[in-house]
C-alpha positions, 0 to 999 in steps of 0.5 A, spaced: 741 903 435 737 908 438 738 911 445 733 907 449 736 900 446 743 903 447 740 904 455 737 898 456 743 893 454 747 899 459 743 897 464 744 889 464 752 891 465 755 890 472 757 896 476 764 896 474 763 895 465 757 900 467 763 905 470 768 904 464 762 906 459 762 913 462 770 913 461 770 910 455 765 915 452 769 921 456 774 919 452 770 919 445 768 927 447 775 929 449 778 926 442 773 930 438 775 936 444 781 937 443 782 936 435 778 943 435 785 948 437 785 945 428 782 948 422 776 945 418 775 941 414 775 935 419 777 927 418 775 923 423 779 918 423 777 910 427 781 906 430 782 898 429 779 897 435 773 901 434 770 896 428 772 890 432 767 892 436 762 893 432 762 886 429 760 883 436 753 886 435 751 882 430 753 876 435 748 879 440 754 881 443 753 889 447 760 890 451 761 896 454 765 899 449 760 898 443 755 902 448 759 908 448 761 908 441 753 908 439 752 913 444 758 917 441 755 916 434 748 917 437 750 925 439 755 926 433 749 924 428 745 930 432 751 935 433 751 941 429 756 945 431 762 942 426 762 936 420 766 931 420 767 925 415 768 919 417 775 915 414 777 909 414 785 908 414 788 903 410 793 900 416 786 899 419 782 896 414 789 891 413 788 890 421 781 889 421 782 883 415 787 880 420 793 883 417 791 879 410 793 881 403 786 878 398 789 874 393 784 876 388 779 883 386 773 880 388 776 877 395 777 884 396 771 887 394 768 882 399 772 885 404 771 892 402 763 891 402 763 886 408 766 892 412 762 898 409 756 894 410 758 894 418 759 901 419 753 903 415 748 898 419 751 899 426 753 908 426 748 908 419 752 913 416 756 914 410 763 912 411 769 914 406 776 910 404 783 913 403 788 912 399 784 909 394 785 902 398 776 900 395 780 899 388 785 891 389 790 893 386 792 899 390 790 896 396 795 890 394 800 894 393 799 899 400 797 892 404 805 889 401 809 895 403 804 895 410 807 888 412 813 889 409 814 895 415 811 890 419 817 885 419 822 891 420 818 894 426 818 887 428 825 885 428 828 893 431 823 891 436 826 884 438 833 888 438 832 892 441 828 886 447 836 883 446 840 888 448 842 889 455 842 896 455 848 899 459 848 906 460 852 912 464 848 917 465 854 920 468 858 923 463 861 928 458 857 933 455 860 929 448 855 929 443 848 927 447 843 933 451 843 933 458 843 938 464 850 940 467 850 940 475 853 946 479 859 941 480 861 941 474 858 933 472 853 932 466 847 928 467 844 925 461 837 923 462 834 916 459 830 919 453 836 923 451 841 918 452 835 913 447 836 919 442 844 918 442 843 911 443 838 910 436 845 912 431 840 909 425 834 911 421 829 905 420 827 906 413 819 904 414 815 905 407 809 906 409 809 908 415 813 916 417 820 913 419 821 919 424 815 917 428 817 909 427 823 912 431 819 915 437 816 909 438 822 906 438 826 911 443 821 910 448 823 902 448 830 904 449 829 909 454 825 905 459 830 899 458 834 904 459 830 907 465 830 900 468 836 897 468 839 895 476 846 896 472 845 903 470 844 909 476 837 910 477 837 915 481 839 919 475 834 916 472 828 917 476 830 925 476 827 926 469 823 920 469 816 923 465 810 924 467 807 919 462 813 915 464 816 913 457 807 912 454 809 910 447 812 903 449 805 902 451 801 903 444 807 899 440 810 893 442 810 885 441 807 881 445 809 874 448 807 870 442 811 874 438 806 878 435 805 885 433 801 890 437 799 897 435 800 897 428 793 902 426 795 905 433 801 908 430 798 909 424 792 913 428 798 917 432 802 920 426 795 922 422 792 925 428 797 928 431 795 935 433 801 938 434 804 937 427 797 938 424 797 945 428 803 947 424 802 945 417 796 949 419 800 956 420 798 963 415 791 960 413 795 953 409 790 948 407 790 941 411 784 938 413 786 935 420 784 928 422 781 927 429 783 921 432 777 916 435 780 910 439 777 906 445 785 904 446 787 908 453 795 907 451 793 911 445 789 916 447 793 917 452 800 918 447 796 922 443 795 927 449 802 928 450 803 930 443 797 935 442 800 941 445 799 946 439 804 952 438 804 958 434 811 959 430 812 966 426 817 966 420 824 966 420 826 974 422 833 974 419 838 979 422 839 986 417 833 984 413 829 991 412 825 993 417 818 993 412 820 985 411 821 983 419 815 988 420 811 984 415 812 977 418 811 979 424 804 982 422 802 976 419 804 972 425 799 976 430 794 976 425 794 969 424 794 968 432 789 973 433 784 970 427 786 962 430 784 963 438 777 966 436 776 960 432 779 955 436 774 959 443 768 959 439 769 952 436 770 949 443 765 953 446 760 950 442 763 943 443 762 944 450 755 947 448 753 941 444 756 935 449 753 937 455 746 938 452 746 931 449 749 929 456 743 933 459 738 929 454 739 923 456 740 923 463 733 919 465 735 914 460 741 911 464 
C-alpha cells in the first residue's frame, strides 16, 4: 500500500485512533533509533502483535496500528542510511498459529506459506526465518520445547498469584542487598528482597532462564510492594520509575491464558545492553532490532538498552605492558564505537525527518 492509500484510511480514523497513529509510529522510528548505539549486521526482529495486524488487511480492516506499521515499511523500503533483514522468530510464528504445533509437514508447509505470503504481499519485502523453523521436523521440536516452557511459566506464575507475600523490609543485612541507615537499621527494597525471595532457578528449555527470572521478579516485587501487611513506606522510597514494568509484558490473564510469550522471546533477543557487551573489541554478533506496537514491551526494552563500555579485567601485579595493553584496546575500542554510533544516529535522524518532511501534506 502506497502512501496516499495509507493517507487515506488515516483520515477516515477518529481523532483519538488518528493521535495513536502518530505514537505509534514514533514508536517504531524510536526502536530503529535506539538499536543503532549496536554494530551491523542488523536483524529486525517483529513481534507477534505486529503480523496479526497485518491479517486485518485482507478483511478490508485498516486500524490505526496497521497504518503506522505501513507507514513504517513505507520509509524503511526508502532509507539508505542502514540494512536491516526482517526476521521472524520462532516464538512468534508458534503465536501467530495460535500456539498449535502442525500434526504433519504439509500442514506445516501451509502454515509457513500462508505467513510468508502475508508479509510479502502486505510490507513486499523479502522475509527470513530462524532457527531453520520452514523445515517440520525442526519447527516440531522447537514448538514442543516452546510449549513445554509454556506450562513451566504458566504454573510459576499461579504460585507466585498464590502466596501471600509477607515480607520485613526491615532487617538484618543476612543475605539480601539493601541499604544501611545512619541509625544503624537495614532497609531491604522490594526487587532486592524478590531477588532473596526467588531461591530457584526455572529450568526453561527454549527460553533464557535468567531472563524468565527477570520477569518473574518483577511479579514478586510488586506483590510484594503492594502488600498492606508489609511497610509500605519502605517500599514506596525504591519504588522504580518504571514501577516493576516487566509484570506488564508477562502475565496470565483471567482465563488462565498466558500473555507475552513472543514478548519475552523479543525482549531476551533484542536486548540492547547484553548485544552491546557480546559486541566489545570488534566481536561479531549481529544485533537484533526489536519492531513491536505493544507499549509494555517497548517500554521494558527501554529500561534495559543503557549500553556500557567494559574493559578487560586489570589484574594486580600483571606487567605493565599487559595492563597498558588492555587498557589500550579499550579506549581504541570506544573511541572507533562512539564515532560509529554518532554517525549512524546522525543519519537516522537524517532519514526520518526527511521522510516525515515528505509526507506532511498527505496527513
Amino acid at each position: 500500500m502506497n502512501i496516499e492509500k495509507i493517507a487515506k484510511e488515516f483520515h477516515k480514523l477518529p481523532d483519538k485512533q488518528r493521535q495513536r497513529f502518530f505514537k505509534n509510529l514514533s514508536m517504531l522510528f524510536d526502536q530503529e533509533f535506539s538499536a543503532l548505539s549496536l554494530r551491523e549486521p542488523f536483524r529486525m526482529v517483529l513481534d507477534s502483535n505486529i503480523l496479526m495486524r497485518l491479517e486485518d488487511i485482507a478483511r478490508g480492516s485498516f486500524s490505526e496500528g496497521i497504518l503506522a506499521i505501513l507507514c513504517y515499511f513505507d520509509y524503511f523500503k526508502a532509507q539508505k542510511h542502514f540494512h536491516a533483514n526482517l526476521l521472524i522468530r520462532p516464538v512468534v510464528f508458534y503465536e501467530f498459529h495460535r500456539n498449535q504445533v502442525s500434526g504433519s509437514l504439509s500442514e506445516h508447509w501451509k502454515q509457513f506459506q500462508k505467513l510468508l505470503l502475508l508479509l510479502e504481499t502486505e510490507l513486499q519485502i523479502e522475509i527470513r526465518f530462524d532457527e531453520d523453523i520452514p523445515k517440520f521436523e525442526t519447527a516440531k521440536s522447537l514448538f514442543e520445547i516452546i510449549r513445554f516452557d509454556t506450562e513451566l511459566i504458566k504454573c510459576e506464575l499461579q504460585n507466585i498469584s498464590l502466596q501471600e507475600w509477607d515480607f520485613d523490609f526491615i532487617r538484618s543485612p543476612n543475605g539480601i542487598d539493601g541499604v544501611l541507615k545512619n541509625d544503624g537499621s537495614f532497609e531491604a527494597p522490594p526487587i532486592s528482597a524478590a531477588e532473596y525471595l526467588l531461591n530457584k532457578t526455572i529450568m526453561t528449555k527454549y527460553f533464557d532462564p535468567s531472563i524468565v527470572r527477570l520477569f518473574f521478579r518483577d511479579h514478586i516485587a510488586f506483590k510484594l510492594a503492594n502488600n498492606p501487611n508489609n511497610n509500605l513506606e519502605v517500599a514506596k522510597k525504591y519504588e522504580p520509575p518504571d514501577n516493576y514494568s516487566l509484570r506488564k509484558v508477562l502475565f496470565l490473564k483471567k482465563n488462565g491464558e498466558l500473555r507475552g510469550l513472543g514478548d519475552v522471546d523479543i525482549f531476551s533477543t533484542c536486548n540492547a545492553s547484553f548485544q552491546f557487551s557480546m559486541q566489545s573489541s570488534g566481536n561479531y554478533f549481529p544485533a537484533s532490532i526489536p519492531l513491536t506496537m505493544d507499549d509494555n514491551l517497548f517500554y521494558a526494552l527501554q529500561n534495559y538498552a543503557n549500553v556500557l563500555m567494559v574493559s578487560d579485567e586489570i589484574i594486580g601485579g600483571e606487567p605493565i605492558s599487559e595492563m597498558s595493553a588492555k587498557l589500550e584496546g579499550f579506549f581504541d575500542d570506544a573511541r572507533r564505537r562512539s564515532i560509529k554510533v554518532k554517525s549512524q544516529k546522525e543519519l537516522c535522524l537524517k532519514a526520518q525527518s526527511a521522510y516525515i518532511n515528505s509526507i506532511a501534506n498527505f496527513f
